[in-house]
C-alpha positions in Angstrom: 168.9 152.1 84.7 170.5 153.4 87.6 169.5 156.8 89.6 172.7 158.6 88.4 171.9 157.8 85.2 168.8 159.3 85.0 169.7 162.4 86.7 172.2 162.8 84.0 169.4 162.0 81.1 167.3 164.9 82.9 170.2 167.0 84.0 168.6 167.0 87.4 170.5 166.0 90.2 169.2 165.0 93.5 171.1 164.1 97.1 171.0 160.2 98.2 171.4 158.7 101.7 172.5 154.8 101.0 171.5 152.7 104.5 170.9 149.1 105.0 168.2 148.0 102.5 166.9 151.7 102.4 167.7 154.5 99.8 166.4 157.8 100.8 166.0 160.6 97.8 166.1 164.1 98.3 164.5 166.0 95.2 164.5 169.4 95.3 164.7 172.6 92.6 166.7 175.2 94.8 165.8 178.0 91.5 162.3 177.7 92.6 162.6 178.2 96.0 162.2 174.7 96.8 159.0 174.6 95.5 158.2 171.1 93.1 158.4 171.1 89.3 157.9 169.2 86.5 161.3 167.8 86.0 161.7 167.1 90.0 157.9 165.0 89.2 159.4 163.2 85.7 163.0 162.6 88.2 161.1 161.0 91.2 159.0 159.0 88.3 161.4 157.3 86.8 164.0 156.3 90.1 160.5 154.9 91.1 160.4 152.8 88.2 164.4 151.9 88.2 163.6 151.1 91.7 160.3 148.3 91.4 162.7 146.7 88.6 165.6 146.2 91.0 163.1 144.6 93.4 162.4 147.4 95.6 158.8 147.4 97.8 
């Protein structure tokens, strides 16, 4: 599954920086004041997961 696809699935969208061979993820919930919460936890969970079965290190 791809990373906008599970930001659509959680209706939690984060900001991405593409480079060469690197992908940086901002996650962030600007109604809490930037503090975490659980659905920025379950978002970063699951691109991790998208991202070891794409052959990421």
């Amino acid at each position: 599954m791809h990373i906008a696809a599970i930001q659509d699935d959680l209706g939690h969208h984060s900001d991405a920086t593409l480079g060469y061979r690197t992908l940086h993820v901002s996650i962030s919930s600007s109604d809490l004041g930037g503090r975490v919460a659980e659905h920025d936890i379950e978002l970063a969970r699951r691109i991790e997961a998208a991202s070891t079965a794409h052959g990421a290190v």
